[in-house]
Predicted model as a PDB file, atoms N, CA, C, CB and O in Angstrom, pLDDT in the B-factor column:
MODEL        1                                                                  
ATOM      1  N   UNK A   1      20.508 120.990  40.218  1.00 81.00           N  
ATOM      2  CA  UNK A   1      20.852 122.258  39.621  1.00 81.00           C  
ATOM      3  C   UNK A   1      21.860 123.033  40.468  1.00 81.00           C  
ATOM      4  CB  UNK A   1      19.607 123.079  39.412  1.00 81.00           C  
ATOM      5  O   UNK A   1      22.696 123.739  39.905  1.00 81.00           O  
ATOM      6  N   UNK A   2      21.814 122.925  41.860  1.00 86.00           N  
ATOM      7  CA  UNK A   2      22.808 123.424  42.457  1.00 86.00           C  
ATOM      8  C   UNK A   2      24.425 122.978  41.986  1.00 86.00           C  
ATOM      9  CB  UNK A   2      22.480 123.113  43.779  1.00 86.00           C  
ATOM     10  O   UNK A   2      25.412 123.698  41.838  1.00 86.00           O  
ATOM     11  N   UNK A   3      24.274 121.598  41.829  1.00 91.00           N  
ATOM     12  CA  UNK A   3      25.773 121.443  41.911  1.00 91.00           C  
ATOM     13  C   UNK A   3      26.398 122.211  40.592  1.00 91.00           C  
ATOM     14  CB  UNK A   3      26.203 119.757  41.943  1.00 91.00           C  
ATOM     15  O   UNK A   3      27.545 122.658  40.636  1.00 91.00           O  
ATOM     16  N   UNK A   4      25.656 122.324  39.534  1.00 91.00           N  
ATOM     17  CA  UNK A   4      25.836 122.813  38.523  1.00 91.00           C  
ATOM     18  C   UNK A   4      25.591 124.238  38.340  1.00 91.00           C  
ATOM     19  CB  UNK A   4      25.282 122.156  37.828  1.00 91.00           C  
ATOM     20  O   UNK A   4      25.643 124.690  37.196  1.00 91.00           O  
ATOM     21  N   UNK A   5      25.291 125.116  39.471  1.00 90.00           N  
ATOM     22  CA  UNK A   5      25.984 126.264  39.904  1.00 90.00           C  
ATOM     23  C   UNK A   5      27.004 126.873  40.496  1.00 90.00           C  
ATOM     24  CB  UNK A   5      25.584 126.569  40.267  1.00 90.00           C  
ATOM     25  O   UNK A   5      27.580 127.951  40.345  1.00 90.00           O  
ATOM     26  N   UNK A   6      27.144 125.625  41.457  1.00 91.00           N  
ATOM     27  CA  UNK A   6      28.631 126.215  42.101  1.00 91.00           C  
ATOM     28  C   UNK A   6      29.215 125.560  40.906  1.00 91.00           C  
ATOM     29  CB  UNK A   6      29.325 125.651  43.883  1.00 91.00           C  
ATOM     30  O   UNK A   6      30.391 125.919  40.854  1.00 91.00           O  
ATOM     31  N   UNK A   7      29.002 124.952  40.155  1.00 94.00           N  
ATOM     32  CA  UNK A   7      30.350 124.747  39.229  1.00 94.00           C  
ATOM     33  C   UNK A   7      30.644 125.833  38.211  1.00 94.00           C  
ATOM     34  CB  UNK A   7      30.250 123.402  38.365  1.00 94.00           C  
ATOM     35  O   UNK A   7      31.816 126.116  37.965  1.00 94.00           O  
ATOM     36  N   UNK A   8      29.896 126.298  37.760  1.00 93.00           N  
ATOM     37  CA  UNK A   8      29.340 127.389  37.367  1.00 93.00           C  
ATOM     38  C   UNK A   8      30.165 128.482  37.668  1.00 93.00           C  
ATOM     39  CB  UNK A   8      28.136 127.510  37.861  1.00 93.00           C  
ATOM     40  O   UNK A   8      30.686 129.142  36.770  1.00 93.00           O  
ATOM     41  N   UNK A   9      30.357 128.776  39.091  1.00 92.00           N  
ATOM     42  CA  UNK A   9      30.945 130.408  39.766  1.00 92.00           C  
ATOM     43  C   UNK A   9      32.306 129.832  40.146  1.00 92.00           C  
ATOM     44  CB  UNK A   9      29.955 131.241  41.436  1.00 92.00           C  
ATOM     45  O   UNK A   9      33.127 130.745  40.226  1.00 92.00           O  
ATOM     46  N   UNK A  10      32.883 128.509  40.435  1.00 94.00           N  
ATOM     47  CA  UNK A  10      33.797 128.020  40.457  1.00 94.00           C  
ATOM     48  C   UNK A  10      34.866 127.989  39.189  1.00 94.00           C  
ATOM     49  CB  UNK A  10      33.376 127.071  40.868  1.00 94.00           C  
ATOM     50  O   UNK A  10      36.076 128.147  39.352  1.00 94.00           O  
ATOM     51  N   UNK A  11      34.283 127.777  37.988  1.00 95.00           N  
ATOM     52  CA  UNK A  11      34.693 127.419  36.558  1.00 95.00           C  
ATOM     53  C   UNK A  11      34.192 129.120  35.572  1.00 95.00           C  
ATOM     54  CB  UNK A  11      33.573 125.642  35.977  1.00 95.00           C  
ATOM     55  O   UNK A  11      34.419 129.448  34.407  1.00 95.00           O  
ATOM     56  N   UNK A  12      33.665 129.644  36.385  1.00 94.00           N  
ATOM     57  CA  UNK A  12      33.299 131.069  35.635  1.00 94.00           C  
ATOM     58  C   UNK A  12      34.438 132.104  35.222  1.00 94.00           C  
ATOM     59  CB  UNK A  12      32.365 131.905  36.598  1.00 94.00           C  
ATOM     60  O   UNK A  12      34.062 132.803  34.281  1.00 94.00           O  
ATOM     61  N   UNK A  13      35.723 132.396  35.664  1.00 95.00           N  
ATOM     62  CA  UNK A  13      37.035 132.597  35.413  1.00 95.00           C  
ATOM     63  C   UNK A  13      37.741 131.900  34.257  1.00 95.00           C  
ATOM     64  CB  UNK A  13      37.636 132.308  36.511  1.00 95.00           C  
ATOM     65  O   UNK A  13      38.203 132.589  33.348  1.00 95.00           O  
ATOM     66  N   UNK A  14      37.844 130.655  34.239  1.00 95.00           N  
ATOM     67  CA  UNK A  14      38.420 129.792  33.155  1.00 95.00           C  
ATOM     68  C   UNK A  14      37.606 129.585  31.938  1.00 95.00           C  
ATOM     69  CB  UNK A  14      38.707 128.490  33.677  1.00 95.00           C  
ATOM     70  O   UNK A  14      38.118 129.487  30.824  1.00 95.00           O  
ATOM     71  N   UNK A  15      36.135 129.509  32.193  1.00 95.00           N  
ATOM     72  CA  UNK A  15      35.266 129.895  30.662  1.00 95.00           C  
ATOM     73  C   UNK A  15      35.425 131.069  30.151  1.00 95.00           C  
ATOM     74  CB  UNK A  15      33.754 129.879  30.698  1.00 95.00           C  
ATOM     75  O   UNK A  15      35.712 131.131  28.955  1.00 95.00           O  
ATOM     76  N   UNK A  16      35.256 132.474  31.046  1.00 94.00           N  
ATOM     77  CA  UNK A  16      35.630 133.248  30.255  1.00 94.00           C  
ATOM     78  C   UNK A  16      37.323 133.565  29.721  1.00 94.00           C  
ATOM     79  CB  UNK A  16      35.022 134.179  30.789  1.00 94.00           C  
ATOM     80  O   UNK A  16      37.443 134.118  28.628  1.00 94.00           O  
ATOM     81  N   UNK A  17      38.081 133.350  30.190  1.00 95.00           N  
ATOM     82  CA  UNK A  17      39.365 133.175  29.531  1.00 95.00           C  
ATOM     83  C   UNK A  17      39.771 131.990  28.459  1.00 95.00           C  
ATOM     84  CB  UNK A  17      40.219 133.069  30.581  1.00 95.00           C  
ATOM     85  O   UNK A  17      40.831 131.952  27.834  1.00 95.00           O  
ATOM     86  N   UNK A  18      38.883 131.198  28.395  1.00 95.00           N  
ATOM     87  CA  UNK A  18      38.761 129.951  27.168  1.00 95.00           C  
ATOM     88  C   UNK A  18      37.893 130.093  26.407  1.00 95.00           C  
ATOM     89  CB  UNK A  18      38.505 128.599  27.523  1.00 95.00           C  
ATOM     90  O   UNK A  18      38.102 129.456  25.374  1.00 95.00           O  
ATOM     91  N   UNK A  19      36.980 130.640  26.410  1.00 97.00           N  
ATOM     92  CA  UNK A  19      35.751 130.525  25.524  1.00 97.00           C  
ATOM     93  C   UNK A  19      35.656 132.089  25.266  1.00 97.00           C  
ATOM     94  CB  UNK A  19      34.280 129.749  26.286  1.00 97.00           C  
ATOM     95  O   UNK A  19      35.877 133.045  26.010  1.00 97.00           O  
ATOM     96  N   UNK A  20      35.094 131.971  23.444  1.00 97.00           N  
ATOM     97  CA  UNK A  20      34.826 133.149  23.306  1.00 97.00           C  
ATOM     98  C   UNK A  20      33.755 133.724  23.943  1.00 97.00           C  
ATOM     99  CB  UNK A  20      34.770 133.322  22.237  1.00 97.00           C  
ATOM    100  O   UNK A  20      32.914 133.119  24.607  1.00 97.00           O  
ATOM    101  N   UNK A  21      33.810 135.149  23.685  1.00 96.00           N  
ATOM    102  CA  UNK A  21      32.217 135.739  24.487  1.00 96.00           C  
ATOM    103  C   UNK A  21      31.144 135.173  23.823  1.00 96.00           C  
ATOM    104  CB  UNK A  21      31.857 137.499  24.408  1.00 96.00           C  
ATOM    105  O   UNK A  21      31.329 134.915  22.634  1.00 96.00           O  
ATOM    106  N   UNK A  22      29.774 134.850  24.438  1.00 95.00           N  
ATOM    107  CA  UNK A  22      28.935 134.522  23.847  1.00 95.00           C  
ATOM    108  C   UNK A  22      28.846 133.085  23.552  1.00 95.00           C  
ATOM    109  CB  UNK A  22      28.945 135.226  22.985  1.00 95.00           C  
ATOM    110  O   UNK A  22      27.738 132.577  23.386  1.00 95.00           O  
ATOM    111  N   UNK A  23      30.006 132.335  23.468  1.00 97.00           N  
ATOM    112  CA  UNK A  23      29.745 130.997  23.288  1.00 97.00           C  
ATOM    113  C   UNK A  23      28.780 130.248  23.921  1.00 97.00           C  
ATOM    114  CB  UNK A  23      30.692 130.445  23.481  1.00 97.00           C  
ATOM    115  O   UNK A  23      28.422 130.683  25.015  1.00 97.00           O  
ATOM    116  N   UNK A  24      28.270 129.249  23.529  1.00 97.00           N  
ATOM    117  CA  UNK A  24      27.151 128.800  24.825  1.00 97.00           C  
ATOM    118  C   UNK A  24      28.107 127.705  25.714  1.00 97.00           C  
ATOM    119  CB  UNK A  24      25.404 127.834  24.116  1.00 97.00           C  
ATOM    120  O   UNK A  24      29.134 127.493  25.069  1.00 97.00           O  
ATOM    121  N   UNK A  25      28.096 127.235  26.505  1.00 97.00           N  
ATOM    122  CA  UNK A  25      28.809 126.345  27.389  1.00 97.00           C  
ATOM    123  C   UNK A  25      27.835 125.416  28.064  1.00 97.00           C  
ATOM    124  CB  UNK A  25      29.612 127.124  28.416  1.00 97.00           C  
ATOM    125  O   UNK A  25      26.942 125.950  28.722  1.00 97.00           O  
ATOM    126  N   UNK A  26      27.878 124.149  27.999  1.00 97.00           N  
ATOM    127  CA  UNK A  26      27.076 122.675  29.179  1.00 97.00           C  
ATOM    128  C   UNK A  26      27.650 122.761  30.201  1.00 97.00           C  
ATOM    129  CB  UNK A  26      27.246 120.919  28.844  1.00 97.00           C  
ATOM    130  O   UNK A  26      28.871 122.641  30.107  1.00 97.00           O  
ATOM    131  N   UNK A  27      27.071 122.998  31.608  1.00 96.00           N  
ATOM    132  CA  UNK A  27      28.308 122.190  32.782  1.00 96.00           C  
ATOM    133  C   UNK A  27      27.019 121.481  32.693  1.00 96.00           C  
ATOM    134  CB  UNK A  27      29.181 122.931  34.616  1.00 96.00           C  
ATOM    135  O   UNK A  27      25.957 121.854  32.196  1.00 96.00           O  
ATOM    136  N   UNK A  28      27.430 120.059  33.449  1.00 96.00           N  
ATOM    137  CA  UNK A  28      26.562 118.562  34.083  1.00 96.00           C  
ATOM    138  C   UNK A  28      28.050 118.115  35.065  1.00 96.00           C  
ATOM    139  CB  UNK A  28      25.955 116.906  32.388  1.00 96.00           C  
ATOM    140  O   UNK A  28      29.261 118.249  34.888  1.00 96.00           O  
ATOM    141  N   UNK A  29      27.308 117.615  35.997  1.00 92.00           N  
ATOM    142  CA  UNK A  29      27.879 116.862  36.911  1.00 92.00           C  
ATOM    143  C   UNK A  29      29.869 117.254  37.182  1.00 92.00           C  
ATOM    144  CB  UNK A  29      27.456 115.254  36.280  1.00 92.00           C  
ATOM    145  O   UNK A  29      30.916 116.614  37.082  1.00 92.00           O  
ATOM    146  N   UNK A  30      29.448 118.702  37.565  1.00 90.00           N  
ATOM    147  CA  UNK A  30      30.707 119.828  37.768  1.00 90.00           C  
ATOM    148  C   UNK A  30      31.293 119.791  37.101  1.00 90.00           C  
ATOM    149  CB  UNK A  30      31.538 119.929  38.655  1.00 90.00           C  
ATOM    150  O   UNK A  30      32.441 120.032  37.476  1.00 90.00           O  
ATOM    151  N   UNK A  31      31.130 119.478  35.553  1.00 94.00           N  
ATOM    152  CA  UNK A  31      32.257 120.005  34.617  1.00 94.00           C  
ATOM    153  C   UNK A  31      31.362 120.212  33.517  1.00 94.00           C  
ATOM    154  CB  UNK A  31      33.605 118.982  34.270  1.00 94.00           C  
ATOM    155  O   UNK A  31      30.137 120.171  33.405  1.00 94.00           O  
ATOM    156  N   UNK A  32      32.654 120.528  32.456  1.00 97.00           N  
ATOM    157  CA  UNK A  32      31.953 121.185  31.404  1.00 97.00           C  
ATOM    158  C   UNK A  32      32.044 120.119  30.112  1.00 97.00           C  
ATOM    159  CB  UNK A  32      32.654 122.719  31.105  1.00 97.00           C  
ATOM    160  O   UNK A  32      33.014 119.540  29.621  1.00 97.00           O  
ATOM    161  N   UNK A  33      30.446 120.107  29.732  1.00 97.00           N  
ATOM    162  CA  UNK A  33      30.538 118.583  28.947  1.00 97.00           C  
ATOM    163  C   UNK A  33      30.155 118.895  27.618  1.00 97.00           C  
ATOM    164  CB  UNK A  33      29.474 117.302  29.542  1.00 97.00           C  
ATOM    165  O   UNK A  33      29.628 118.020  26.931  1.00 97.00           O  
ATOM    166  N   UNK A  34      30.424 120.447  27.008  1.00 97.00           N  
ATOM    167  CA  UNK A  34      30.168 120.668  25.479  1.00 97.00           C  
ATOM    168  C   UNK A  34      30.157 122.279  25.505  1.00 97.00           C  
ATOM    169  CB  UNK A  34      28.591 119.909  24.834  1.00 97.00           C  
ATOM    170  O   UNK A  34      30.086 123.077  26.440  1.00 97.00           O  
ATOM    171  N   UNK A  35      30.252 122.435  24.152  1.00 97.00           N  
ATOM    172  CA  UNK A  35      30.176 124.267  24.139  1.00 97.00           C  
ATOM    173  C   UNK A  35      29.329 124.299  22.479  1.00 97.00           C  
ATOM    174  CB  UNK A  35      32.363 125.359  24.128  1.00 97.00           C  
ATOM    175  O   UNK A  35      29.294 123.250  21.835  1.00 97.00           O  
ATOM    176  N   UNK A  36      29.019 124.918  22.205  1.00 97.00           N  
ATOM    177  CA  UNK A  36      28.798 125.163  20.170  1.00 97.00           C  
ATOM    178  C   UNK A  36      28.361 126.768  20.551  1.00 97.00           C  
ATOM    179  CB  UNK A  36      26.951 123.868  18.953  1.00 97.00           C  
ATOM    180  O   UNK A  36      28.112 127.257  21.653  1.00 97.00           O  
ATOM    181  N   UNK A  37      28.369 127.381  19.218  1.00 97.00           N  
ATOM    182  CA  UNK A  37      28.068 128.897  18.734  1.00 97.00           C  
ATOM    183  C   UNK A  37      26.564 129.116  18.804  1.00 97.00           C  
ATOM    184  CB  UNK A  37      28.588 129.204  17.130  1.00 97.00           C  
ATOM    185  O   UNK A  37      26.250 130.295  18.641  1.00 97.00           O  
ATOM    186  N   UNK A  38      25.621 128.327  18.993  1.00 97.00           N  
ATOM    187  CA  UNK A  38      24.766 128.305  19.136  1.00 97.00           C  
ATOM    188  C   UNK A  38      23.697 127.286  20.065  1.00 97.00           C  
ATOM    189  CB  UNK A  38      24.785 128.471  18.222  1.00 97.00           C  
ATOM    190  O   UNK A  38      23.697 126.056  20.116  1.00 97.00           O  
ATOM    191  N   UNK A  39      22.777 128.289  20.785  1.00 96.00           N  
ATOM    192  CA  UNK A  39      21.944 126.982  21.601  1.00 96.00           C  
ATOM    193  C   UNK A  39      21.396 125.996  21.305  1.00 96.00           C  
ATOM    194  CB  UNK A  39      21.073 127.177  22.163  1.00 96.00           C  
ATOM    195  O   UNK A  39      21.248 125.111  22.148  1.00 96.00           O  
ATOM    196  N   UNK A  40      20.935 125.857  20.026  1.00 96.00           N  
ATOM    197  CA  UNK A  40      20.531 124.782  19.704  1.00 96.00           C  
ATOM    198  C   UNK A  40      21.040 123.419  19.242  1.00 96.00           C  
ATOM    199  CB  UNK A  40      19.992 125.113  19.130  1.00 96.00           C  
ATOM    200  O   UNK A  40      20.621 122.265  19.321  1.00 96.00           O  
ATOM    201  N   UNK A  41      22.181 124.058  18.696  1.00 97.00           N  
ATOM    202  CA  UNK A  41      23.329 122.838  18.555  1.00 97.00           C  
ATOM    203  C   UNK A  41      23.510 122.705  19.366  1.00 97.00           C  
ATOM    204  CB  UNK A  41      24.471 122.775  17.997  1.00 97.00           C  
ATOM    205  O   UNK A  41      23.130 121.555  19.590  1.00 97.00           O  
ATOM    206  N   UNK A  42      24.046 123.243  20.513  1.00 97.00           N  
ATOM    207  CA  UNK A  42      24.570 122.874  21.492  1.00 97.00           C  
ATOM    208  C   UNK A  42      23.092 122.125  22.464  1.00 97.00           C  
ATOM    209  CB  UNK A  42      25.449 124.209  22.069  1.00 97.00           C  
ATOM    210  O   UNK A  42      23.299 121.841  23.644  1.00 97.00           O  
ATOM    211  N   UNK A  43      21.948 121.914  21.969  1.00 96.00           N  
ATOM    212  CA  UNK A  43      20.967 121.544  23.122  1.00 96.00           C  
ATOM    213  C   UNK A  43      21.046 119.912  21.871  1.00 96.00           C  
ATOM    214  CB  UNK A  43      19.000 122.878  23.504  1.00 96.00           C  
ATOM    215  O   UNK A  43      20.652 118.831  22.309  1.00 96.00           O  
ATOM    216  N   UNK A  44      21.286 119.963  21.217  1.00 97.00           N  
ATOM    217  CA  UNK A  44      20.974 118.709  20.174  1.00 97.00           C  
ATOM    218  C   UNK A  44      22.492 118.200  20.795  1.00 97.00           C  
ATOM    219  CB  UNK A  44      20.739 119.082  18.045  1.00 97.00           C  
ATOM    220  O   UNK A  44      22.648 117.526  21.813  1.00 97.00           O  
ATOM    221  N   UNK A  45      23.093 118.491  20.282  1.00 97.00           N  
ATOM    222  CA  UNK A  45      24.553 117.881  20.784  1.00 97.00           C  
ATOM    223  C   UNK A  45      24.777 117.112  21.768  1.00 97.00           C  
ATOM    224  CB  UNK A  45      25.386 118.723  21.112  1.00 97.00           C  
ATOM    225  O   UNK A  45      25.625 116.219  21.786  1.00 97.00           O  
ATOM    226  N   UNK A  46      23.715 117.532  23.023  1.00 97.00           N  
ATOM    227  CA  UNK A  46      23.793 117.258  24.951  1.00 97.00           C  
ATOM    228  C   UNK A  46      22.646 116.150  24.624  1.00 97.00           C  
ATOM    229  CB  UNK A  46      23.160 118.974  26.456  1.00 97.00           C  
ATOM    230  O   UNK A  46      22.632 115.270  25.484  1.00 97.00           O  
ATOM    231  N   UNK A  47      21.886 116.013  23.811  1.00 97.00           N  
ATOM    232  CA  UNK A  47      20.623 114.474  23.426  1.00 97.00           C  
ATOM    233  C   UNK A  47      21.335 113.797  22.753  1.00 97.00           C  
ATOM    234  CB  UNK A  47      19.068 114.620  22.433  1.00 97.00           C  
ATOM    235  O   UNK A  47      20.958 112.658  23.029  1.00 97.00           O  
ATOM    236  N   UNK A  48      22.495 113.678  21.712  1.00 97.00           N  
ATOM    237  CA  UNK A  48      22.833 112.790  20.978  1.00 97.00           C  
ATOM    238  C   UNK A  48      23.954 111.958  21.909  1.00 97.00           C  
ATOM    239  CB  UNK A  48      23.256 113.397  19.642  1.00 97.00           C  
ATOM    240  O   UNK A  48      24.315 110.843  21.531  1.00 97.00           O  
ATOM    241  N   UNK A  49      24.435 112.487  23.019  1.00 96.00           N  
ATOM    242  CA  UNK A  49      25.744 112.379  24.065  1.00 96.00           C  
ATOM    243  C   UNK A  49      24.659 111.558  24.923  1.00 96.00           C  
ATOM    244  CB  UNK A  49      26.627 114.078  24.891  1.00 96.00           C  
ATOM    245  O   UNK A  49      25.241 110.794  25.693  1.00 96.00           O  
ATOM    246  N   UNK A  50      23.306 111.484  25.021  1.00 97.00           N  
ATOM    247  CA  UNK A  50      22.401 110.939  26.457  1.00 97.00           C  
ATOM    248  C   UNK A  50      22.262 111.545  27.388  1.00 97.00           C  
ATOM    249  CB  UNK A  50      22.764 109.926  27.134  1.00 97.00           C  
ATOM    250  O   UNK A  50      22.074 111.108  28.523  1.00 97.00           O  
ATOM    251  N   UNK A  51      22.367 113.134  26.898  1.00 96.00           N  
ATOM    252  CA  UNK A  51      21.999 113.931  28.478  1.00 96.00           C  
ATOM    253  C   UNK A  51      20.770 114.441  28.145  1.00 96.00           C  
ATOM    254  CB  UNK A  51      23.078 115.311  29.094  1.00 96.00           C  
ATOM    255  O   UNK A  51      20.355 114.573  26.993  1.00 96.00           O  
ATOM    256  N   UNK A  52      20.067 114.789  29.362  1.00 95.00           N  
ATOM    257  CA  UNK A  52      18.772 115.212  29.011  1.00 95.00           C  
ATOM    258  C   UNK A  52      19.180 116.689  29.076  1.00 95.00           C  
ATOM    259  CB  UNK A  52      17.499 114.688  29.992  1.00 95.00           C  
ATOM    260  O   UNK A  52      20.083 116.932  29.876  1.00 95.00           O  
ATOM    261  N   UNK A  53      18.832 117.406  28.594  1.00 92.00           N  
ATOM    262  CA  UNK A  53      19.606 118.840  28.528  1.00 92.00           C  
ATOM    263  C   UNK A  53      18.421 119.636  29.446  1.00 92.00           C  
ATOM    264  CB  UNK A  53      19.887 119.593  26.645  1.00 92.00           C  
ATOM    265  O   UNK A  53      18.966 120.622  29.942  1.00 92.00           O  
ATOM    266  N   UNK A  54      17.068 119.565  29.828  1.00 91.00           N  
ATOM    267  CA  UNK A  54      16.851 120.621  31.194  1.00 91.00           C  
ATOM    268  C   UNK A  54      18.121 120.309  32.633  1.00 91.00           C  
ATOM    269  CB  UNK A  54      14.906 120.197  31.936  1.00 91.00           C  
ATOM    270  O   UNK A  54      18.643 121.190  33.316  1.00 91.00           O  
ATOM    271  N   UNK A  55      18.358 118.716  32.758  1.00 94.00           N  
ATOM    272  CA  UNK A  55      19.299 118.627  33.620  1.00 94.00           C  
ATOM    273  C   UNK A  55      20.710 119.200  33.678  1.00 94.00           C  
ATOM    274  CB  UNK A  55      19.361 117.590  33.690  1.00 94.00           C  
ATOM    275  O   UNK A  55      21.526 118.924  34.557  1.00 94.00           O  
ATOM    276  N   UNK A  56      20.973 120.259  32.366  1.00 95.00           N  
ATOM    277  CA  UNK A  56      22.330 120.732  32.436  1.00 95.00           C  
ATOM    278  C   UNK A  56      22.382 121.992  32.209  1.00 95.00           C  
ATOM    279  CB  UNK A  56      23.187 120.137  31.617  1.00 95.00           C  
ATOM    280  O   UNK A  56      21.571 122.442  31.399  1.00 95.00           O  
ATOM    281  N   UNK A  57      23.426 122.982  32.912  1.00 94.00           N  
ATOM    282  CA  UNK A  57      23.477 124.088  33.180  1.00 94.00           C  
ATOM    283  C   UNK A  57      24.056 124.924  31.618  1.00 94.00           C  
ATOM    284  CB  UNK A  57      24.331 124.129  34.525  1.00 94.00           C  
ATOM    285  O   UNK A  57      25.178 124.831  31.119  1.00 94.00           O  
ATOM    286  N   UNK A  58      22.988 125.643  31.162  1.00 95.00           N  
ATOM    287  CA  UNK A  58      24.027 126.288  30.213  1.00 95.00           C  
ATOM    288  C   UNK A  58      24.213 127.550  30.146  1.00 95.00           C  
ATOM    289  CB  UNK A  58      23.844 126.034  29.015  1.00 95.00           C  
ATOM    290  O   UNK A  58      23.415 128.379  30.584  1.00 95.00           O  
ATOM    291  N   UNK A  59      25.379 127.830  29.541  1.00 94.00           N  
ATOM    292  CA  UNK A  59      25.452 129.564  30.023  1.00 94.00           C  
ATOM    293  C   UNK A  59      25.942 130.184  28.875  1.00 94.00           C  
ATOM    294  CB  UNK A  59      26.564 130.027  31.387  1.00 94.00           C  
ATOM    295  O   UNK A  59      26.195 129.433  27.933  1.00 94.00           O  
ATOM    296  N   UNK A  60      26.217 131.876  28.671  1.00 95.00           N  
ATOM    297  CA  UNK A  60      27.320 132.147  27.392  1.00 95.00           C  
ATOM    298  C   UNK A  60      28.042 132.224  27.939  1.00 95.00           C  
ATOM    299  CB  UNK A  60      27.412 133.150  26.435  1.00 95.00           C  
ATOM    300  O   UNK A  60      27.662 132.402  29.096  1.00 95.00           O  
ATOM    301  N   UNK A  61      29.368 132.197  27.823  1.00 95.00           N  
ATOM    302  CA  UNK A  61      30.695 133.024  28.282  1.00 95.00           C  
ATOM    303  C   UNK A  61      30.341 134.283  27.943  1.00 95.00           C  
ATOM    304  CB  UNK A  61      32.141 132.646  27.582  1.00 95.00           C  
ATOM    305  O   UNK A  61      29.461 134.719  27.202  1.00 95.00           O  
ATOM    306  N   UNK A  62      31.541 135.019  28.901  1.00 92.00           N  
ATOM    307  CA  UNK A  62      31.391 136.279  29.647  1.00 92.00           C  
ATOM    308  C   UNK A  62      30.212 137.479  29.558  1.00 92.00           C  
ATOM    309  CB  UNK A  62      32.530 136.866  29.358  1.00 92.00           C  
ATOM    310  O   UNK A  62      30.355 138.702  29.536  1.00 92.00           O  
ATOM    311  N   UNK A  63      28.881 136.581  29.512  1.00 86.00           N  
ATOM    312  CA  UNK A  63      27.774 136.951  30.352  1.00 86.00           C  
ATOM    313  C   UNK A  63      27.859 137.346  31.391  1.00 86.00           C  
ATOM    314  CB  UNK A  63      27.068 136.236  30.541  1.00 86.00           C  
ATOM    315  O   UNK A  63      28.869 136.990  31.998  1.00 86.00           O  
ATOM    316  N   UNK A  64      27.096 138.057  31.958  1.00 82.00           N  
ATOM    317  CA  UNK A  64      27.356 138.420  33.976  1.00 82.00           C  
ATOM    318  C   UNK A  64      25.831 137.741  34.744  1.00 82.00           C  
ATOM    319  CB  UNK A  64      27.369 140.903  34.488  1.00 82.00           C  
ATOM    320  O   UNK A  64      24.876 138.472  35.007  1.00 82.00           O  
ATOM    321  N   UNK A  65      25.835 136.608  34.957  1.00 69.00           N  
ATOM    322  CA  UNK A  65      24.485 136.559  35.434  1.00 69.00           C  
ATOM    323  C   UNK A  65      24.311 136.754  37.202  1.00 69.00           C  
ATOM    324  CB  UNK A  65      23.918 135.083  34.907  1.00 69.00           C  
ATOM    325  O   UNK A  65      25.160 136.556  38.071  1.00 69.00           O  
ATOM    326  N   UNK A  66      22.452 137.352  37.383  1.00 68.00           N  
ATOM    327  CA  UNK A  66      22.743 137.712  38.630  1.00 68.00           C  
ATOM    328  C   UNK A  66      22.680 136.212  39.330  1.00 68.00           C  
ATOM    329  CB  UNK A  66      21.706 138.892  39.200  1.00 68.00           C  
ATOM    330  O   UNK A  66      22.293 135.119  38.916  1.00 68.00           O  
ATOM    331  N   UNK A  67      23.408 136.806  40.959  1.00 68.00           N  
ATOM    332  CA  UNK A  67      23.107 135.129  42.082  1.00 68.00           C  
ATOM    333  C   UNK A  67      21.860 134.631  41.838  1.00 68.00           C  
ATOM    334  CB  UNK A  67      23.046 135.305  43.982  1.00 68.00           C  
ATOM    335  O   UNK A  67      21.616 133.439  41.652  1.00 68.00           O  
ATOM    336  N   UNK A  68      20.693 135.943  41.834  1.00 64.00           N  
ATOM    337  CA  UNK A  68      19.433 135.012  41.898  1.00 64.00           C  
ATOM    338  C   UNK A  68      18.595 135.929  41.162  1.00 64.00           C  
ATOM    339  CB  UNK A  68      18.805 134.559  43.461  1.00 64.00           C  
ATOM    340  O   UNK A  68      18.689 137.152  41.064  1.00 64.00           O  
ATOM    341  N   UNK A  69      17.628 135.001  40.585  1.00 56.00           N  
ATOM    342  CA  UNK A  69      16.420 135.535  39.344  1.00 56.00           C  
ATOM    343  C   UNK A  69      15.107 135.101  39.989  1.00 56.00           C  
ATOM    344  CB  UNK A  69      16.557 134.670  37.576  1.00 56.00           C  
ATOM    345  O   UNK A  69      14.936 134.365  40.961  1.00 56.00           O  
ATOM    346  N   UNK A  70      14.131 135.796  39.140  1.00 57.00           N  
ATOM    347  CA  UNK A  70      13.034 135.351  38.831  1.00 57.00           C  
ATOM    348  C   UNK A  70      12.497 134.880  37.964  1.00 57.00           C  
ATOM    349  CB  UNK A  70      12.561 135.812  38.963  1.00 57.00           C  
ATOM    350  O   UNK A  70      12.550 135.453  36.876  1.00 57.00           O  
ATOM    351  N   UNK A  71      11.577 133.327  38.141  1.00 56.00           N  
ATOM    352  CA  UNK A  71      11.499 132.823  36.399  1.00 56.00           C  
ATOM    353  C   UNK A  71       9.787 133.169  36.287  1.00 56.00           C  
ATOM    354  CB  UNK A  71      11.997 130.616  35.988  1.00 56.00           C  
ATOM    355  O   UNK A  71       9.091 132.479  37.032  1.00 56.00           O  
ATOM    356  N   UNK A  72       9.370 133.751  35.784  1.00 56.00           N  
ATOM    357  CA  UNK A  72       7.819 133.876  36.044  1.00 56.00           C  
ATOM    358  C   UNK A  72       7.314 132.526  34.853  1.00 56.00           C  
ATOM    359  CB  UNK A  72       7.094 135.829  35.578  1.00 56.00           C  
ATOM    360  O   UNK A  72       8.054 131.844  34.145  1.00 56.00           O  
ATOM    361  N   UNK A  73       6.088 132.490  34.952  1.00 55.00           N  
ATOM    362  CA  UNK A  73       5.402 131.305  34.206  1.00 55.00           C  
ATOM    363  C   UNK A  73       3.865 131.866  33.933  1.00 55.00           C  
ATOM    364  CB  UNK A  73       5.412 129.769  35.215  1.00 55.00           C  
ATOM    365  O   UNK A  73       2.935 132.407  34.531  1.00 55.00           O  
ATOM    366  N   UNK A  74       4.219 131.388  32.674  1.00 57.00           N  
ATOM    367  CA  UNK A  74       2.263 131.856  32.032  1.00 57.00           C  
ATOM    368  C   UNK A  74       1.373 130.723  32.203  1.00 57.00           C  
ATOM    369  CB  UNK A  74       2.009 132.207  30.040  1.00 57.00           C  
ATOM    370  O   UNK A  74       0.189 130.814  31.881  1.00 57.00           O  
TER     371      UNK A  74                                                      
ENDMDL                                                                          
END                                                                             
């Protein structure tokens, strides 16, 4: 998951100047390997390609996310 953060803050300039706001975006293995208007296409899209999609980073364009979160769990 790391590498697919720094790719992330590396490639975060050029998604938002390519991609509309809100789009969803894949990075895997430092690049960007799909986009669709929605997450779920876009999570079906990343299984029909052979990626397992928890292994890939997805984001919207020009979202602001913070460096670091908390994920709580029930």
């Amino acid at each position: 998951h790391e590498l697919n953060q720094s790719a992330y803050r590396r490639l975060e300039p050029s998604i938002n100047q390519t991609y509309p706001h809100g789009q969803f975006i894949a990075i895997h293995g430092e690049k960007i390997v799909g986009d669709a208007n929605e997450f779920f296409a876009l999570y079906e899209s990343l299984k029909k390609a052979g990626l397992n999609p928890p292994e890939v980073l997805i984001i919207q364009a020009g979202h602001k996310y913070p460096e670091k979160g908390i994920i709580l769990l029930r």
